[in-house]
PDB file with SEQRES, HELIX, SHEET and CRYST1 records, atoms N, CA, C and O in Angstrom:
SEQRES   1 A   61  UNK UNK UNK UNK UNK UNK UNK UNK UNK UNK UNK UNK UNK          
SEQRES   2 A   61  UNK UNK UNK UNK UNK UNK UNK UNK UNK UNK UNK UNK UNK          
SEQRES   3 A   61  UNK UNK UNK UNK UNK UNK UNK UNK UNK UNK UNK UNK UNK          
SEQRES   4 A   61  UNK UNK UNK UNK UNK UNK UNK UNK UNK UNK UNK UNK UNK          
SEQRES   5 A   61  UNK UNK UNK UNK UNK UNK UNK UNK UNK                          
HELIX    1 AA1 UNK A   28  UNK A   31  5                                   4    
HELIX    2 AA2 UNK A   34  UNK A   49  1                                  16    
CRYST1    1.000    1.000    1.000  90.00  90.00  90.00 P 1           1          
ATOM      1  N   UNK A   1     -86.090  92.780 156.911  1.00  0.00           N  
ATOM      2  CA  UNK A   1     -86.635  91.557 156.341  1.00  0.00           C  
ATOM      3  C   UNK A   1     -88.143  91.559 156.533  1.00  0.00           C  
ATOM      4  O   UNK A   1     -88.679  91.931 157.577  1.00  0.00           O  
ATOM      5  N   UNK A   2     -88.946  91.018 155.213  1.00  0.00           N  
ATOM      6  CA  UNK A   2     -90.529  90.910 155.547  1.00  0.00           C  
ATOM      7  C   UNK A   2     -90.934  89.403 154.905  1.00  0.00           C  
ATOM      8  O   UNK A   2     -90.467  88.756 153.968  1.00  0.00           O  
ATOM      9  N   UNK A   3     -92.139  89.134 155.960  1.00  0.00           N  
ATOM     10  CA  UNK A   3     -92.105  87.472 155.163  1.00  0.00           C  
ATOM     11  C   UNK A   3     -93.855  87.818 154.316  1.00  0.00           C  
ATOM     12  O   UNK A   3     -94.788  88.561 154.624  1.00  0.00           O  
ATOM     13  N   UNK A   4     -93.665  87.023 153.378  1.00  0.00           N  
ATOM     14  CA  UNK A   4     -95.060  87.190 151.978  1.00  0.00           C  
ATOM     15  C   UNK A   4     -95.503  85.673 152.167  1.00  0.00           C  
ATOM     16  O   UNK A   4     -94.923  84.786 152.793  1.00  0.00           O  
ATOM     17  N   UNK A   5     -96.368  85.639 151.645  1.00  0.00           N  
ATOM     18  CA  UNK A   5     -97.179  83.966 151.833  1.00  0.00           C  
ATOM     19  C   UNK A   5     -97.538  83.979 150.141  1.00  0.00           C  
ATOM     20  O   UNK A   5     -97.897  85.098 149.775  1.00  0.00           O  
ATOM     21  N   UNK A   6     -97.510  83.039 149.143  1.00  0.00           N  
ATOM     22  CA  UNK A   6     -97.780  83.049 148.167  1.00  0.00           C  
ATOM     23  C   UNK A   6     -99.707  83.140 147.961  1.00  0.00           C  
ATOM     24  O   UNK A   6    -100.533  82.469 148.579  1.00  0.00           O  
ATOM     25  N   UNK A   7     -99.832  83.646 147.449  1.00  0.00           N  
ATOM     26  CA  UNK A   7    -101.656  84.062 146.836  1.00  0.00           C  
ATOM     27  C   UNK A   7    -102.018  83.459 146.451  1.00  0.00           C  
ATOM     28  O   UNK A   7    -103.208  83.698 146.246  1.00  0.00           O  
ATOM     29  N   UNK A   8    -101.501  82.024 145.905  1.00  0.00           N  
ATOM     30  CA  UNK A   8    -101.863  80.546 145.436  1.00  0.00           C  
ATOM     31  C   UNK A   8    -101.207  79.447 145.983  1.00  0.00           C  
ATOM     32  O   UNK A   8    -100.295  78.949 145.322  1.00  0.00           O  
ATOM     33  N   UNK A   9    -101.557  78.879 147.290  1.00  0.00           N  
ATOM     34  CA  UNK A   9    -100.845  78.537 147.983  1.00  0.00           C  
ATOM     35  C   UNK A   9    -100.917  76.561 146.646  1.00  0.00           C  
ATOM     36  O   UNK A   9    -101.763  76.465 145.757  1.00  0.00           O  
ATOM     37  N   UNK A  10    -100.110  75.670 146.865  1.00  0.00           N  
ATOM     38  CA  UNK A  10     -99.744  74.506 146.418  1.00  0.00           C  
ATOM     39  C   UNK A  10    -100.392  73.698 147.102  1.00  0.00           C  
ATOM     40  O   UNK A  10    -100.585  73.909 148.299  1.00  0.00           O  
ATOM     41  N   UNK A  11    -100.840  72.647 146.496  1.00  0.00           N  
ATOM     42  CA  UNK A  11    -101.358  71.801 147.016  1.00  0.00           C  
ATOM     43  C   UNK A  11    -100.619  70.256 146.632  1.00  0.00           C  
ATOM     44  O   UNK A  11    -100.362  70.278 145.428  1.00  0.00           O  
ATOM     45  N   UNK A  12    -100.256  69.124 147.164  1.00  0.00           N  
ATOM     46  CA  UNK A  12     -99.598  67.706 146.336  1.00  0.00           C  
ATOM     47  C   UNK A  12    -100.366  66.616 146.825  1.00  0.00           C  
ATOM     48  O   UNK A  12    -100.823  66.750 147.960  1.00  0.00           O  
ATOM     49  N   UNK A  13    -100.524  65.927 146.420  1.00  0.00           N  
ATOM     50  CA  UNK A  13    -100.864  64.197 146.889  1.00  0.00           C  
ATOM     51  C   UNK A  13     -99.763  63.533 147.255  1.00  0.00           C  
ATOM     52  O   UNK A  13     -98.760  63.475 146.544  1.00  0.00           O  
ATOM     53  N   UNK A  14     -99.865  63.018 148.320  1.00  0.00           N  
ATOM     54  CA  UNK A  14     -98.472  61.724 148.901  1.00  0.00           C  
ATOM     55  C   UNK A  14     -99.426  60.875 149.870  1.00  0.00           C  
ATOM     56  O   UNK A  14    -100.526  60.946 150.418  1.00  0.00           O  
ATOM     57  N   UNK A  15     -98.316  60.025 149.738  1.00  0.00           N  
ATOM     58  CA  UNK A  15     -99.177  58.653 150.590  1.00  0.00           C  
ATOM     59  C   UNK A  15     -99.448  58.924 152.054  1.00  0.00           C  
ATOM     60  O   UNK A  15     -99.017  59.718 152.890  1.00  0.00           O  
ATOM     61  N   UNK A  16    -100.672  57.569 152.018  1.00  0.00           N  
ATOM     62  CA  UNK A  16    -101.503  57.769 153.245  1.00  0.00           C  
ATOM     63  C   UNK A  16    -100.530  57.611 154.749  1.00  0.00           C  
ATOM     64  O   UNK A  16     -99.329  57.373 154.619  1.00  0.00           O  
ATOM     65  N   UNK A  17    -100.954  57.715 155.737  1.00  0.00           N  
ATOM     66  CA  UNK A  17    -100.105  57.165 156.881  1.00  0.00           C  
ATOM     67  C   UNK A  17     -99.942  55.618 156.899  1.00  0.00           C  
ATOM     68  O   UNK A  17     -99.057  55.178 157.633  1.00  0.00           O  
ATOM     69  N   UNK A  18    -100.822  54.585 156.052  1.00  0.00           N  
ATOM     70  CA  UNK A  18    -101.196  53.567 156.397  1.00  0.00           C  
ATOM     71  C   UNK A  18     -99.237  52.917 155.489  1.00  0.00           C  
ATOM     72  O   UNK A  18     -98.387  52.038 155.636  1.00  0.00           O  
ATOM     73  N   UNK A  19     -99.534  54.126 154.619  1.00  0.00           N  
ATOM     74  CA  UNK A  19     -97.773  53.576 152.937  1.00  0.00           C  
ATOM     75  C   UNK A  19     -96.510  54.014 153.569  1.00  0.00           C  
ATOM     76  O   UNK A  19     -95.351  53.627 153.420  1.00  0.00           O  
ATOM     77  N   UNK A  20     -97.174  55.150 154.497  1.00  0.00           N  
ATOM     78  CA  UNK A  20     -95.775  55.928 154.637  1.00  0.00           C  
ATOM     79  C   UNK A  20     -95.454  56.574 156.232  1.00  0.00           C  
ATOM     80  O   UNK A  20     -96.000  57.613 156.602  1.00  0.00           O  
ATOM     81  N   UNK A  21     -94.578  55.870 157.029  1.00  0.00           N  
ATOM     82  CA  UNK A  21     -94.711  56.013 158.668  1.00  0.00           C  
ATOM     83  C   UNK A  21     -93.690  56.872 158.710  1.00  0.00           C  
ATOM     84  O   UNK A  21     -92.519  56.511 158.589  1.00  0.00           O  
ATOM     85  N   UNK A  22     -94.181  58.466 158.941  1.00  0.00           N  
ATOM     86  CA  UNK A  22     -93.413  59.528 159.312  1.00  0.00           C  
ATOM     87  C   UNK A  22     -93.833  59.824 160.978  1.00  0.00           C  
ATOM     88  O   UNK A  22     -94.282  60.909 161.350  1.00  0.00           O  
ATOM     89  N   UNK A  23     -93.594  58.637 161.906  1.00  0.00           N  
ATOM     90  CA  UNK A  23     -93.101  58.990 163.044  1.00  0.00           C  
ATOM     91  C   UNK A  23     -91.169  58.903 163.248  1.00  0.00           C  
ATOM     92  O   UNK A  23     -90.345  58.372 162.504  1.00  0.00           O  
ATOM     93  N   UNK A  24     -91.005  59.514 164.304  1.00  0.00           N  
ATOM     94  CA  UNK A  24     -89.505  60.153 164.401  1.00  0.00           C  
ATOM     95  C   UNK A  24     -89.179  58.700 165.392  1.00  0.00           C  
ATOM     96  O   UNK A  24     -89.936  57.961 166.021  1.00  0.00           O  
ATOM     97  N   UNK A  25     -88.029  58.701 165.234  1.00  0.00           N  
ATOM     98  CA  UNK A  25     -87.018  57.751 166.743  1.00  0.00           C  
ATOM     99  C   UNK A  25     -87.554  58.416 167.629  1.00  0.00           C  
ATOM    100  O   UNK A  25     -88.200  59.462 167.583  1.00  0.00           O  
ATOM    101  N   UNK A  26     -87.183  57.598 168.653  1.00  0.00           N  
ATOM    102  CA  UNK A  26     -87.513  58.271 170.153  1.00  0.00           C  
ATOM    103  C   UNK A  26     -85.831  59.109 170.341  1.00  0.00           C  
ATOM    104  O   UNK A  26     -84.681  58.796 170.035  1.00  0.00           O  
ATOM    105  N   UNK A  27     -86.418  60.180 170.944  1.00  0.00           N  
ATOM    106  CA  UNK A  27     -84.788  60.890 171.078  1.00  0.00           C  
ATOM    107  C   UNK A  27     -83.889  60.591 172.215  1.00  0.00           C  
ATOM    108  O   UNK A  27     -84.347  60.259 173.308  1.00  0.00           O  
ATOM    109  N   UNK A  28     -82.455  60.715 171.957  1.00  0.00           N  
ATOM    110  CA  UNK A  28     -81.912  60.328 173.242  1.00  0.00           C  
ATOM    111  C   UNK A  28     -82.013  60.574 174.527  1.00  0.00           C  
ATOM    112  O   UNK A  28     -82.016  59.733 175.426  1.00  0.00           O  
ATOM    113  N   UNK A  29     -82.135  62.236 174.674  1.00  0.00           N  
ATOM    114  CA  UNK A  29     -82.518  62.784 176.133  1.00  0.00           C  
ATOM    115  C   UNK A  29     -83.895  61.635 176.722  1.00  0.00           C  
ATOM    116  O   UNK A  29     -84.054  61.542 177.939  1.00  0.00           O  
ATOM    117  N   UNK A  30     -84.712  60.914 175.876  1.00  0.00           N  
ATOM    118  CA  UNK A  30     -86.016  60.629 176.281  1.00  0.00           C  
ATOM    119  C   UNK A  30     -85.388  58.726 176.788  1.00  0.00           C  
ATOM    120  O   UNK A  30     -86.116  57.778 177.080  1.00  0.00           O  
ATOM    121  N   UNK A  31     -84.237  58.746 176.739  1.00  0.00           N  
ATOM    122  CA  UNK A  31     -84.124  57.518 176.937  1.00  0.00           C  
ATOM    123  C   UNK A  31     -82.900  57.270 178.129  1.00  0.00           C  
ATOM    124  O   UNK A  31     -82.327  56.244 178.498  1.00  0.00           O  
ATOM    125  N   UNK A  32     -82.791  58.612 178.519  1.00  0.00           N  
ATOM    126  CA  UNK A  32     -81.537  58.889 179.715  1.00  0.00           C  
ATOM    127  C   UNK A  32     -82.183  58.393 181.194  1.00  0.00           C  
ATOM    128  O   UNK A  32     -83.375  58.388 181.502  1.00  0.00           O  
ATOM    129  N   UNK A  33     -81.096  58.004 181.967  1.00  0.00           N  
ATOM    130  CA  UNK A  33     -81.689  57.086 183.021  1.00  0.00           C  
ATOM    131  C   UNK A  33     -80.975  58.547 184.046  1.00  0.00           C  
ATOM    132  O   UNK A  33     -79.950  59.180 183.790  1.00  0.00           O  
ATOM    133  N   UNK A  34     -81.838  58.725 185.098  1.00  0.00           N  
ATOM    134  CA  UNK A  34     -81.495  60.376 186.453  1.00  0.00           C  
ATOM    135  C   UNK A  34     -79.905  59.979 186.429  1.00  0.00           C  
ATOM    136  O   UNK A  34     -79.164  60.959 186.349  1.00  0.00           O  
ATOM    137  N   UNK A  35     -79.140  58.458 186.496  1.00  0.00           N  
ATOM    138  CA  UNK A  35     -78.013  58.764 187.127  1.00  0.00           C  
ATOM    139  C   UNK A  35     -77.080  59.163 186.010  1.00  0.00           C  
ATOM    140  O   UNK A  35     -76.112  59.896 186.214  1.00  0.00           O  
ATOM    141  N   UNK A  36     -77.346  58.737 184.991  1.00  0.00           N  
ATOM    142  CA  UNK A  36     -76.707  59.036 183.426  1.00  0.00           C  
ATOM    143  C   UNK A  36     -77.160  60.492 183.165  1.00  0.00           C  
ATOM    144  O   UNK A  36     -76.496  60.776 182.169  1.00  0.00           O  
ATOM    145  N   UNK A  37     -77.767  61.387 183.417  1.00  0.00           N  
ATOM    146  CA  UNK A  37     -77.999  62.601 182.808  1.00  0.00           C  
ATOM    147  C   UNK A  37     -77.018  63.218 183.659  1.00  0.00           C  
ATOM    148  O   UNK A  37     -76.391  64.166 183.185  1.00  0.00           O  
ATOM    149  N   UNK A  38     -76.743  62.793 184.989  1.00  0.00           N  
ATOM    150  CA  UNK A  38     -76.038  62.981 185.930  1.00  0.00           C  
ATOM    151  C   UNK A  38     -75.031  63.494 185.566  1.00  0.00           C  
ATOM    152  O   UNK A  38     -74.696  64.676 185.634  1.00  0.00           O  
ATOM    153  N   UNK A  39     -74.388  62.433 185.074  1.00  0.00           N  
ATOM    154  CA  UNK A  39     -73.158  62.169 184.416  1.00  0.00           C  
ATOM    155  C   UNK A  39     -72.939  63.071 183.782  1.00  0.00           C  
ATOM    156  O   UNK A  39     -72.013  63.843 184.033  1.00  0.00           O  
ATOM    157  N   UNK A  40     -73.567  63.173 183.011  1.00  0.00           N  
ATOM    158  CA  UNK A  40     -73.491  64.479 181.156  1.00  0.00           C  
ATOM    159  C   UNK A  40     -73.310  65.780 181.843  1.00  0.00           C  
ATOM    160  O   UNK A  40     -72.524  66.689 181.574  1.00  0.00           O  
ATOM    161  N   UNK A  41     -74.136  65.693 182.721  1.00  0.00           N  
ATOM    162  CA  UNK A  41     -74.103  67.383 183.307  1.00  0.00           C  
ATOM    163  C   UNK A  41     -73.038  67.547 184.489  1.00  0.00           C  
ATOM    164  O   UNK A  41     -72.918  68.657 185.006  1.00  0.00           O  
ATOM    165  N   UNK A  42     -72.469  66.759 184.813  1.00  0.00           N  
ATOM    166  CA  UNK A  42     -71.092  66.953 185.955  1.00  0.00           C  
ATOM    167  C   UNK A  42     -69.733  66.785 184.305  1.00  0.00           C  
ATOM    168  O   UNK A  42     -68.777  67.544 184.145  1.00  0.00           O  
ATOM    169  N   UNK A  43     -69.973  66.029 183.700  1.00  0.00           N  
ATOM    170  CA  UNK A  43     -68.679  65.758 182.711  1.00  0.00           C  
ATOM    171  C   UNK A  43     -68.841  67.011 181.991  1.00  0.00           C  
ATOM    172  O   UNK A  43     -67.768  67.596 181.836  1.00  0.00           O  
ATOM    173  N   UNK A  44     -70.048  67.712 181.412  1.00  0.00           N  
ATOM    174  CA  UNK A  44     -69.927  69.163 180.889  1.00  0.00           C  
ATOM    175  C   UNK A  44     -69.501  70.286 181.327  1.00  0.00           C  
ATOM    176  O   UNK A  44     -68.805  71.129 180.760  1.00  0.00           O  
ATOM    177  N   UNK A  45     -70.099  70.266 182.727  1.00  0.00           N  
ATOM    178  CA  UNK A  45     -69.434  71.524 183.656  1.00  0.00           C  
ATOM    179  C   UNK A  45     -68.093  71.860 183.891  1.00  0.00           C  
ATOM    180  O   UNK A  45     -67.457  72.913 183.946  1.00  0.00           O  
ATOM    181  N   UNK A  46     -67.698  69.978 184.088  1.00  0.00           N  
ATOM    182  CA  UNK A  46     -66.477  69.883 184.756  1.00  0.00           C  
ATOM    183  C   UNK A  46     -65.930  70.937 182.872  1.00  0.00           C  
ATOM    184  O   UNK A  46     -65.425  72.060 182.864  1.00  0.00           O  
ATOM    185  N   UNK A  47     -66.135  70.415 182.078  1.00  0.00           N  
ATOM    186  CA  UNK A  47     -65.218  70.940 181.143  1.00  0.00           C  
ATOM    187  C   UNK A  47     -65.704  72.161 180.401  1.00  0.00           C  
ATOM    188  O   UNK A  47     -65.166  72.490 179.345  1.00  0.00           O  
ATOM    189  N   UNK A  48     -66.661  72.811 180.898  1.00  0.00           N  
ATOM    190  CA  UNK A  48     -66.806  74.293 180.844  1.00  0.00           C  
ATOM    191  C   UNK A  48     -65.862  75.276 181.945  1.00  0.00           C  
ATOM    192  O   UNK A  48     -65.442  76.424 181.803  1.00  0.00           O  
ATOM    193  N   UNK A  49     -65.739  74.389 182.989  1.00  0.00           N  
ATOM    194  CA  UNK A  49     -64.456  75.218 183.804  1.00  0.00           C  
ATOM    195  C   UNK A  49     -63.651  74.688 183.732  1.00  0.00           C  
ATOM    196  O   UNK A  49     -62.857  75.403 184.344  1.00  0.00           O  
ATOM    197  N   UNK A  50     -63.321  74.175 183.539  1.00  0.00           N  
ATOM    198  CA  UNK A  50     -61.282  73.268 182.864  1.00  0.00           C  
ATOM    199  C   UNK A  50     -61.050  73.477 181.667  1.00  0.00           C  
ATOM    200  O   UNK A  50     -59.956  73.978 181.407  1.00  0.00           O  
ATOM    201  N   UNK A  51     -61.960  73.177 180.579  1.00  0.00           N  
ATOM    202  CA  UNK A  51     -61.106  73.526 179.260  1.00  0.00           C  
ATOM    203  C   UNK A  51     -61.670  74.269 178.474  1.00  0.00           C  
ATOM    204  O   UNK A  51     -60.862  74.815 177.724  1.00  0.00           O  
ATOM    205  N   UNK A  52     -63.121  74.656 178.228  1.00  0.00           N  
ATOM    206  CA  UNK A  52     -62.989  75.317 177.434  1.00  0.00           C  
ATOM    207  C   UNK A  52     -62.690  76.984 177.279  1.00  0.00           C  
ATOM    208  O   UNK A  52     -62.463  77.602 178.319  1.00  0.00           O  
ATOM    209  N   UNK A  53     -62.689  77.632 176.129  1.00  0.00           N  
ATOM    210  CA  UNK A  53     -62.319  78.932 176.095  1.00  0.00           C  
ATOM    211  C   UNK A  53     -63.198  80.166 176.233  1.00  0.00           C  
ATOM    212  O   UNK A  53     -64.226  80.137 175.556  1.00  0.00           O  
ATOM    213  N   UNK A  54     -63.087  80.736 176.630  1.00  0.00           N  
ATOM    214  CA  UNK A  54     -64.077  82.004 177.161  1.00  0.00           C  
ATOM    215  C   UNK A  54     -63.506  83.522 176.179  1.00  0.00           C  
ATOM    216  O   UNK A  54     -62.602  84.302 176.480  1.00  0.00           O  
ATOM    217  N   UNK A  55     -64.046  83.533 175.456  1.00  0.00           N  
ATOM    218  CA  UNK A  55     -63.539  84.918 174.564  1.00  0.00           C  
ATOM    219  C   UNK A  55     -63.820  85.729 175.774  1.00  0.00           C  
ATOM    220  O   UNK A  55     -64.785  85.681 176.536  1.00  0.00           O  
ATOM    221  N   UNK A  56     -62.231  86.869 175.788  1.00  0.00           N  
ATOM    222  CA  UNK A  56     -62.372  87.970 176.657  1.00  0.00           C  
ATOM    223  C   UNK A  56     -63.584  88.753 176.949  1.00  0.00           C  
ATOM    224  O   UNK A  56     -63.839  88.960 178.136  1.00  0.00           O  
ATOM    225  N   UNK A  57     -64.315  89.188 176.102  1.00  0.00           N  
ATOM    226  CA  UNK A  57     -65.417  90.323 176.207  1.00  0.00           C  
ATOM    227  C   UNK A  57     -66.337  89.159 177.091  1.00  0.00           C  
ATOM    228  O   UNK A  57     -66.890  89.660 178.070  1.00  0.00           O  
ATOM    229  N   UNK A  58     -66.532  88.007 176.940  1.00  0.00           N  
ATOM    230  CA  UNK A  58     -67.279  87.171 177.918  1.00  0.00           C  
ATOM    231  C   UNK A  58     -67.247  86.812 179.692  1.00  0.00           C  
ATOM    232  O   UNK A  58     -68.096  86.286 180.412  1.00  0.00           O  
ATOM    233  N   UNK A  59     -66.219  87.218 179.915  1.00  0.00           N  
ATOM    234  CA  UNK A  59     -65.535  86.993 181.234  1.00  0.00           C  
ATOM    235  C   UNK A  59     -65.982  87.557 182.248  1.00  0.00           C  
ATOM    236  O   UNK A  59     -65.894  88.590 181.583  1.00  0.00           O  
ATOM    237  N   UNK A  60     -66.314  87.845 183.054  1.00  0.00           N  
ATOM    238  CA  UNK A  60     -67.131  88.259 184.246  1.00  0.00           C  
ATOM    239  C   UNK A  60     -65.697  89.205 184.830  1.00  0.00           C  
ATOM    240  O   UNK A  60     -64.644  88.624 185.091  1.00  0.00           O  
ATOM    241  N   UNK A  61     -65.843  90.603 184.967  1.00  0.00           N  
ATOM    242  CA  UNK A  61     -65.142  91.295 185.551  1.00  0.00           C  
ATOM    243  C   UNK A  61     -64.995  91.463 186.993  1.00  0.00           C  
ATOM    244  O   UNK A  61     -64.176  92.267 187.440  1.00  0.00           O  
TER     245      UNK A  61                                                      
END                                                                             
């Protein structure tokens, strides 16, 4: 695979920041409280060693 950049690159007009508010939500991780992340990461583990599946070639010999 090779990447090309076009030789005439495009140019468009769209509205100012003042018409058009392309800030994002705040994300969830950014709104997790220490004892709640807590949580996520003991309830994941717990079910990375209880349930989920481990394809053979993955398994620690």
């Amino acid at each position: 695979k090779h990447l090309t950049f076009a030789s005439n690159p495009s140019m468009y007009k769209t509205f100012s920041t003042a018409m058009y508010d392309r800030t994002s939500e705040p994300a969830t991780w950014q709104q997790l409280t220490p004892a709640l992340a807590q949580h996520i990461k003991e309830e994941l583990n717990t079910y990375k060693m209880e349930e989920m599946e481990v394809h053979a070639a993955s398994r620690i010999q």
